[in-house]
C-alpha positions as CSV (number, residue, x, y, z in Angstrom):
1,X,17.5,-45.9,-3.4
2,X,18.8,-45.2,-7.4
3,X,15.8,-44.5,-9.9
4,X,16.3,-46.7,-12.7
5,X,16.3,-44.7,-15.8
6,X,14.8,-44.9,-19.2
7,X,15.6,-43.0,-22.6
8,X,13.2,-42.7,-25.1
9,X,14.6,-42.2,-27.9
10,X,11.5,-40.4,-30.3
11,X,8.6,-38.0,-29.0
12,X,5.7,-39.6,-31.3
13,X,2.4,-41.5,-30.1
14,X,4.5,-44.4,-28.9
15,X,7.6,-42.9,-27.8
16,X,5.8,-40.6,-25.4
17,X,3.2,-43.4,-24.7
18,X,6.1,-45.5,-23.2
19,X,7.3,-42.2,-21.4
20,X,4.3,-41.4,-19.5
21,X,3.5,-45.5,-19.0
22,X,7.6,-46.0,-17.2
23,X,7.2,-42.2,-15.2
24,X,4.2,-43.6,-13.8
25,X,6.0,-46.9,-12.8
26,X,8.6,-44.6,-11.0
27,X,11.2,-44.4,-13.6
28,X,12.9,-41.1,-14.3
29,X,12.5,-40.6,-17.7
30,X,14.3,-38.5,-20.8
31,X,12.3,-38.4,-24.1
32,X,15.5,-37.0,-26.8
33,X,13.7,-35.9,-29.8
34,X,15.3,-34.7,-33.2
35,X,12.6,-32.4,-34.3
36,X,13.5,-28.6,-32.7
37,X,9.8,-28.4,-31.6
38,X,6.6,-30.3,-30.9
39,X,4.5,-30.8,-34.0
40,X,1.9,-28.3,-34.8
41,X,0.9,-29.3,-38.2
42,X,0.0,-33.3,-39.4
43,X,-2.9,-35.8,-39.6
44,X,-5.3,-37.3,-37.8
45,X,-5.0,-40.8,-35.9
46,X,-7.5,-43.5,-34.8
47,X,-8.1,-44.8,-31.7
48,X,-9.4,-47.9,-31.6
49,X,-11.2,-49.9,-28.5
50,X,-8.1,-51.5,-27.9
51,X,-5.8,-48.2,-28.0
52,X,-8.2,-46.7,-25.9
53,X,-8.3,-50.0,-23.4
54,X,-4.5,-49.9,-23.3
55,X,-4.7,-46.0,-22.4
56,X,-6.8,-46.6,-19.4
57,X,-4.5,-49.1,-18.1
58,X,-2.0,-46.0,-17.4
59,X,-4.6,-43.8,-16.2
60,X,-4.7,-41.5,-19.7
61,X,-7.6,-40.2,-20.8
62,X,-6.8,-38.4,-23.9
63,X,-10.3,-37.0,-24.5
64,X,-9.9,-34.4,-21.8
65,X,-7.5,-32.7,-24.3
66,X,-8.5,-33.8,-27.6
67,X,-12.6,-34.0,-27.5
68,X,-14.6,-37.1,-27.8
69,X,-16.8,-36.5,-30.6
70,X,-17.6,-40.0,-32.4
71,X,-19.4,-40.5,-36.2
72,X,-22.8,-42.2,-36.0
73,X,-21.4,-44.9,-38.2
74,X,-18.3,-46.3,-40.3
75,X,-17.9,-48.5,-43.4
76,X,-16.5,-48.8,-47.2
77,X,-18.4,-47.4,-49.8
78,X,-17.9,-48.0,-53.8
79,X,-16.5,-44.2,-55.9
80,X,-20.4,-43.8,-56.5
81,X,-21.3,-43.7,-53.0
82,X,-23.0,-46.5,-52.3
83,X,-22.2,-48.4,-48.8
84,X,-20.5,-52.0,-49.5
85,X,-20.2,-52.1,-45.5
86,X,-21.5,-50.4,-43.2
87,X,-21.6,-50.5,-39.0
88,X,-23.0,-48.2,-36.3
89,X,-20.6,-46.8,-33.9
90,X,-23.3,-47.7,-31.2
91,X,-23.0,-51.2,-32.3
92,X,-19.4,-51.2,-31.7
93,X,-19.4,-49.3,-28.2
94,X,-21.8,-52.2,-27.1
95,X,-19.8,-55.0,-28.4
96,X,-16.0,-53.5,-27.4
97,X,-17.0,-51.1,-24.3
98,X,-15.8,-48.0,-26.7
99,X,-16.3,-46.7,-30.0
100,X,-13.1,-46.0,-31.9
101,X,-12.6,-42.5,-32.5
102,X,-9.9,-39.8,-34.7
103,X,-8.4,-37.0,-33.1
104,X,-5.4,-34.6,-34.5
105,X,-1.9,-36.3,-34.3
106,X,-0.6,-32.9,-32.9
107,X,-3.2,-32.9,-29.8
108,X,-2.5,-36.4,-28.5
109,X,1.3,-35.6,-29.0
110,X,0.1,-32.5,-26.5
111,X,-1.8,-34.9,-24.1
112,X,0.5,-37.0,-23.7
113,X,3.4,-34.7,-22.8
114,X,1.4,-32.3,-20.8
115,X,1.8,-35.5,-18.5
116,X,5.4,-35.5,-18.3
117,X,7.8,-33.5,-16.0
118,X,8.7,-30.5,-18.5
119,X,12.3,-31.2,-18.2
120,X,11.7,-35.1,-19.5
121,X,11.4,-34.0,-23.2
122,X,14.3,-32.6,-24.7
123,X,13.6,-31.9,-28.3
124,X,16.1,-30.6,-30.7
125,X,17.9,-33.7,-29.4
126,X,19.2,-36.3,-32.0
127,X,20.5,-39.6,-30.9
128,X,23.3,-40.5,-32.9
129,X,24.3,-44.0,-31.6
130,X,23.6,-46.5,-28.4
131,X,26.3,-48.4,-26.8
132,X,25.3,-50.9,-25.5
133,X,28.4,-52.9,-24.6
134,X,29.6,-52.6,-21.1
135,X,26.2,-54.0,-20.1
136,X,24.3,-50.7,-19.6
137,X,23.5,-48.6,-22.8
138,X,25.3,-45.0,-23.2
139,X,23.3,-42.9,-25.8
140,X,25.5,-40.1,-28.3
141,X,24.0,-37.3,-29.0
142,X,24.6,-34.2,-31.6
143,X,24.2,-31.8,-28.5
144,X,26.0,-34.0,-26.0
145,X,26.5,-34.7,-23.0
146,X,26.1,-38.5,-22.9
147,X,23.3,-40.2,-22.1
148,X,23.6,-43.7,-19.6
149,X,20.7,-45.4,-19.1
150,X,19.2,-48.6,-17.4
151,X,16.7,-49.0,-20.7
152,X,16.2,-47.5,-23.9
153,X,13.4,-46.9,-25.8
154,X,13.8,-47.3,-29.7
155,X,10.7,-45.0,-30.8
156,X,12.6,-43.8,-33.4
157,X,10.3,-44.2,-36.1
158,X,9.9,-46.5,-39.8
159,X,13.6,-45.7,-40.9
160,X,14.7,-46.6,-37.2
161,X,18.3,-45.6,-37.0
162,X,18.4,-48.1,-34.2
163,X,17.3,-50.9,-35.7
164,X,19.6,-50.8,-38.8
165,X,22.5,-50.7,-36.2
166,X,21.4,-53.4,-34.2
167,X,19.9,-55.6,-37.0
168,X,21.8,-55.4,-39.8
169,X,20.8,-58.1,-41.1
170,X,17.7,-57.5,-41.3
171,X,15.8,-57.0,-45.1
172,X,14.6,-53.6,-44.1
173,X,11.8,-52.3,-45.4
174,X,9.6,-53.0,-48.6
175,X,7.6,-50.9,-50.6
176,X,3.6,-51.4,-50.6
177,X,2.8,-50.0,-54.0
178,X,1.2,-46.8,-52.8
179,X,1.5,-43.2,-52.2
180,X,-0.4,-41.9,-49.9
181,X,-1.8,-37.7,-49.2
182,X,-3.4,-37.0,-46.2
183,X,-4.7,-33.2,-44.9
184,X,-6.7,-31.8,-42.1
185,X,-9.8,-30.1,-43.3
186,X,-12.1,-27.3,-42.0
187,X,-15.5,-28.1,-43.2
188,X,-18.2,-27.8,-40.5
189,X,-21.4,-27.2,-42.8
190,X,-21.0,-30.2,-44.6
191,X,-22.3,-31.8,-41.4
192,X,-20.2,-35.3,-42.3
193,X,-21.5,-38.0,-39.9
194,X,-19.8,-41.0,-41.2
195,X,-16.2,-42.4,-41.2
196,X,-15.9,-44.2,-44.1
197,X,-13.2,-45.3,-47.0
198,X,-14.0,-45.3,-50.7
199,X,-12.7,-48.0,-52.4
200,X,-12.0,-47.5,-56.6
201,X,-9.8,-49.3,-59.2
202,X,-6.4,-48.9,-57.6
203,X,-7.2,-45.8,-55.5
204,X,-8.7,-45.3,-52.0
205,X,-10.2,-41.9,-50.5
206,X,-11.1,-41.9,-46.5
207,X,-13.0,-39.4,-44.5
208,X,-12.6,-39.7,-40.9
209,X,-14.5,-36.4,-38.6
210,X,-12.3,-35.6,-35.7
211,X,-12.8,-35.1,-31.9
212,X,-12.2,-31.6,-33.0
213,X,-14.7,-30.8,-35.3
214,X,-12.3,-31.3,-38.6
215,X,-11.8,-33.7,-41.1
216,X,-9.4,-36.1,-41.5
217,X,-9.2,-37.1,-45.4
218,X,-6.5,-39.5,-46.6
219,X,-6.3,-41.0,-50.4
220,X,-4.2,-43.6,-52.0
221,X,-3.4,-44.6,-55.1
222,X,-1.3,-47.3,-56.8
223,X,2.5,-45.4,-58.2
224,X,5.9,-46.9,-58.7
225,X,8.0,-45.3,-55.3
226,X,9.7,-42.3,-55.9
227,X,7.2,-41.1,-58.7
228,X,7.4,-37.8,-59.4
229,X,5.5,-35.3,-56.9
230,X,3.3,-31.8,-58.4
231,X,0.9,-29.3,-56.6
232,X,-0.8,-32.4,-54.3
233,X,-3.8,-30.6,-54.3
234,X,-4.1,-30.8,-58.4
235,X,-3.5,-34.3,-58.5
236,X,-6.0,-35.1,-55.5
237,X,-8.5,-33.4,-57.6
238,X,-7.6,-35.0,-60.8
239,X,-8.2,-38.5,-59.4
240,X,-11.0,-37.7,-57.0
241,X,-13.5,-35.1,-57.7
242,X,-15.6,-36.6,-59.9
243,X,-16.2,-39.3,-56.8
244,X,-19.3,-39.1,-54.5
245,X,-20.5,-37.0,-52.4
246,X,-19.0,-35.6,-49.7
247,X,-15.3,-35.7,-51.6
248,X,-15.8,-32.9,-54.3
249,X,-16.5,-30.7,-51.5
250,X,-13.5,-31.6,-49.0
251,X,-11.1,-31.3,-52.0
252,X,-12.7,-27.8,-52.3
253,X,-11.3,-27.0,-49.1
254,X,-8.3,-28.8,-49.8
255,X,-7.3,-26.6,-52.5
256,X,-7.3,-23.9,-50.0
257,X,-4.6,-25.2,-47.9
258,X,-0.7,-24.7,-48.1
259,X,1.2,-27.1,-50.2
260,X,3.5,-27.7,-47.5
261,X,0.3,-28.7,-45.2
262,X,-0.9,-31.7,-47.8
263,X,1.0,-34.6,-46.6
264,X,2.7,-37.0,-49.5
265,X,4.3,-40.1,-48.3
266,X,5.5,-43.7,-50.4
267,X,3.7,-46.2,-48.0
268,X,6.3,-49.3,-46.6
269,X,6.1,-52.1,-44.1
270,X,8.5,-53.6,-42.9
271,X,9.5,-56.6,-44.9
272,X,10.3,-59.2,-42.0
273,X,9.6,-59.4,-38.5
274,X,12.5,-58.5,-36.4
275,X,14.0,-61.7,-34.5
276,X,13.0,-60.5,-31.4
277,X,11.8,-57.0,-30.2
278,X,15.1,-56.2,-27.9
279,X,18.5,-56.4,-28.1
280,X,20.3,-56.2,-24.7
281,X,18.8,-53.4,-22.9
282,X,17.1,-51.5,-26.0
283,X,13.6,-52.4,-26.6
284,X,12.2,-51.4,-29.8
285,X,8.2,-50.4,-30.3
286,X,5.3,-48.8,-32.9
287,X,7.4,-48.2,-36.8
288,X,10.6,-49.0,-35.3
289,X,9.7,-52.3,-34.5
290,X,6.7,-53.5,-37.0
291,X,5.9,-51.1,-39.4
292,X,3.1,-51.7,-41.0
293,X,0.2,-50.7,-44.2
294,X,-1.9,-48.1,-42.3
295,X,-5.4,-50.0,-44.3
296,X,-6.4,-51.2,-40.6
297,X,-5.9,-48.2,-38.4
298,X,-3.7,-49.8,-35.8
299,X,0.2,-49.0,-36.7
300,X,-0.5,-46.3,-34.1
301,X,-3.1,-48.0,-31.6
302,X,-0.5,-51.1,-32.1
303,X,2.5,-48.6,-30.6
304,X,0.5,-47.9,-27.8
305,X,0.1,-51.3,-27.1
306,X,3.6,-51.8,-27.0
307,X,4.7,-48.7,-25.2
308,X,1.6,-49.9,-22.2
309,X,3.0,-53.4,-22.3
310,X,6.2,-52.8,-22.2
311,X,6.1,-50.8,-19.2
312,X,3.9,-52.9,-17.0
313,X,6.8,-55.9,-17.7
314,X,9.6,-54.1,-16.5
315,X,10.0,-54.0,-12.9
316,X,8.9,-50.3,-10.7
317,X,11.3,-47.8,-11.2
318,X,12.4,-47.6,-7.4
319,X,12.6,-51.4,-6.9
320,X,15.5,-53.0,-5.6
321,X,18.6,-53.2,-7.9
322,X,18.4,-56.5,-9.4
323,X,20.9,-56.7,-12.5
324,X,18.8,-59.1,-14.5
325,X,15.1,-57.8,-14.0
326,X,15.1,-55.6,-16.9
327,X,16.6,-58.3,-19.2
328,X,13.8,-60.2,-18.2
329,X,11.2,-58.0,-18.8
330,X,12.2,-57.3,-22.2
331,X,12.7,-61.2,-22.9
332,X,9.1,-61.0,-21.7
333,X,8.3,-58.0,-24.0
334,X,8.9,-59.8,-27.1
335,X,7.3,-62.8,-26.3
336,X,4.6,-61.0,-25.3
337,X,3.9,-58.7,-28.8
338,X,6.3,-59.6,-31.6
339,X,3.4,-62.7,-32.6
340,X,0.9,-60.1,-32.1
341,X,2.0,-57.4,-34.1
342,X,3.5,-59.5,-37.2
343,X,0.0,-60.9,-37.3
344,X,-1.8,-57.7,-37.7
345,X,1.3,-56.4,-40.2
346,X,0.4,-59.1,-42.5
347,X,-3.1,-58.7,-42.2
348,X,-3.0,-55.2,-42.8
349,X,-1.5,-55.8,-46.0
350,X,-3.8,-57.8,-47.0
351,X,-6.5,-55.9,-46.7
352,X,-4.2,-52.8,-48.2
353,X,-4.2,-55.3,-51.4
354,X,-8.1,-55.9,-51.3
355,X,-8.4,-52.2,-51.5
356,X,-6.0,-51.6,-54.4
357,X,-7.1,-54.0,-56.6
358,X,-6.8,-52.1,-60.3
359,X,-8.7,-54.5,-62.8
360,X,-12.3,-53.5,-63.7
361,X,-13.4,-57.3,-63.2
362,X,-11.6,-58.1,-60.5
363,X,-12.8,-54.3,-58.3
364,X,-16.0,-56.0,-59.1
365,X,-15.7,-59.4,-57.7
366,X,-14.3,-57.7,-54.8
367,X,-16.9,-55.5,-54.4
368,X,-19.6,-58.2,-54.7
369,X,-18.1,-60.4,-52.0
370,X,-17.9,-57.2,-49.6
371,X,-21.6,-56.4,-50.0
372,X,-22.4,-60.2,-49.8
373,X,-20.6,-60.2,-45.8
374,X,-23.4,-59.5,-43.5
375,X,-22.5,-56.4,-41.5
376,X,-22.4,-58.5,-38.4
377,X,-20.2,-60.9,-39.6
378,X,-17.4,-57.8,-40.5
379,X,-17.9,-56.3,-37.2
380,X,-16.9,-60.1,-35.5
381,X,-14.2,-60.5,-37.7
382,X,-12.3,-57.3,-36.0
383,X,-12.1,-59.2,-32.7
384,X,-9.0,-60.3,-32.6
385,X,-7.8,-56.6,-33.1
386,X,-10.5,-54.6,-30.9
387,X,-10.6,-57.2,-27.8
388,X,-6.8,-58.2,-28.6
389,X,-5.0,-56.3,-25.8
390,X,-4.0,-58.1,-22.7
391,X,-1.7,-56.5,-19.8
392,X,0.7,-60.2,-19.5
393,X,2.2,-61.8,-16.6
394,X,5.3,-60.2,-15.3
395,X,8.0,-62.0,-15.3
396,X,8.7,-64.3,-11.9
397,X,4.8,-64.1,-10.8
């Protein structure tokens, strides 16, 4: 009996999410990434509850690589340090079965691929069109040989070559007003405990401790796109280090990094949802598909979603030949997260705007009603996000 095959066209969280999810489901399985080599260098990620749920549902437990170390709580705080919202970690494990927790980009990218066959991933591998129109999708490649396929996987990222070819109609993507830095810090006697975001007049600085020991710090602050870019470091310490206490002493250890390893990025979303998540046999997921403000945590935890979803719809790998299952499944697929994840798009920048609010009076208003929401009544409103995932029917049962 044939092995259907999938191509997975990106080696990020979701791409190799959806990898692992279909090579568990009995697909054989090619990941073709562009990069010449797994990433050794970036930021951190979150995983929320409902990452973490959707993991389990393929059997991955990504703390056996990456550590499991959670902060004892997590909330906004004003630039003078004091807590506008604040929630135990305890608090959340007992209402969503899990705390959220951070880990290094680079080791979940290593989890997940130490649970592929080695020769699945072939990085140094650019896709450089689908076709699509014969019925089953041939993928081009710089290296070459061709690629057919019974599905591929557009993981390709926020400026999705894929989606441009196949959409393009489609507005694109829109800028959100900020640029954002992000680094991975060393700084074990500062003995951080908290995972929180500092909100100021236009600017934002987060500290998140990771399952490794080190910090995760991210900043924002409200530019015109393209603005001109100096020594990150300088400028992260121009507009932060007069702020509370821990920051002065993270961007210490800041300005002891390499340039190249402070991460400078215009933040964009993508402007519309896509009609629909597939397009014949090419399902898109994670930036590809719904990029989104990261203010919530979830672009990532929302790819894996995907990637698990997707994967339980389509049919096993060594099933009977059935021309229109996949079509099906991915029919299924969008119906299944499109809603979802234009919901939490929108809602992310929303909350992205809340943050970045500039004038004095209007940070303060803001402020004010943050400090007036009981703590409780926060930790309910994140519900629909943390208790959101749901493996749906499969098509025909």
């Amino acid at each position: 009996m044939r092995r259907r095959r999938a191509v997975v066209v990106g080696a990020g969280v979701g791409g190799l999410t959806a990898a692992v999810a279909l090579h568990r489901r009995g697909w054989q399985v090619t990941v073709c990434e562009r990069a010449s080599d797994p990433p050794v260098t970036g930021a951190g990620i979150g995983l929320a509850p409902n990452a973490l749920r959707a993991l389990r549902a393929i059997d991955v437990d990504v703390t056996r690589t990456t550590g499991s170390a959670v902060p004892l709580v997590m909330g906004v705080r004003r630039s003078d340090g004091r807590w506008l919202t604040r929630t135990s970690t305890a608090d959340l494990a007992a209402r969503y079965g899990t705390p959220p927790i951070a880990v290094p980009r680079p080791a979940l990218t290593v989890a997940l691929a130490a649970a592929l066959p080695a020769e699945a991933l072939r990085y140094g591998t650019a896709v450089t069109a689908v076709d699509d129109a014969a019925g089953r999708p041939v993928l081009r490649t710089e290296t070459g040989p061709d690629l057919p396929a019974d599905l591929v996987v557009a993981a390709d990222g926020i400026h999705s070559p894929l989606r441009r070819a196949h959409f393009p109609a489609h507005p694109g993507l829109r800028y959100l007003g900020e640029t954002a830095w992000r680094a991975l810090v060393e700084a074990p006697d500062l003995r951080v405990q908290a995972m929180s975001e500092t909100w100021g007049r236009g600017e934002r600085f987060g500290v998140t401790p990771l399952s490794d020991g080190r910090f995760y710090l991210y900043a924002t602050a409200a530019v015109p796109a393209g603005a001109p870019a100096g020594d990150p470091r300088a400028e992260l310490r121009r507009r932060f280090g007069s702020w509370h206490d821990p920051i002065p002493a993270l961007l210490d250890r800041v300005g002891r990094l390499a340039v190249a390893d402070v991460l400078r990025h215009d933040l964009y979303e993508l402007a519309a949802p896509l009609p629909r998540l597939h397009h014949g046999r090419i399902a898109w997921l994670g930036d590809a598909a719904h990029a989104m403000a990261p203010n919530l945590g979830q672009g990532g935890c929302q790819a894996v979603e995907d990637a698990v979803v997707l994967a339980h719809l389509l049919p096993a790998g060594d099933g009977d030949d059935d021309a229109d299952a996949v079509p099906a499944a991915l029919a299924a697929y969008t119906a299944a997260r499109r809603d979802r994840t234009d919901a939490v798009r929108v809602r992310a920048r929303r909350v992205g705007r809340l943050g970045a609010v500039r004038h004095p009076l209007a940070a303060a208003a803001r402020d004010l009603a943050v400090r007036a929401t009981p703590d409780r009544l926060a930790v309910r409103g994140m519900d629909d996000l943390f208790d959101g995932f749901r493996l749906p029917a499969r098509p025909g049962t």
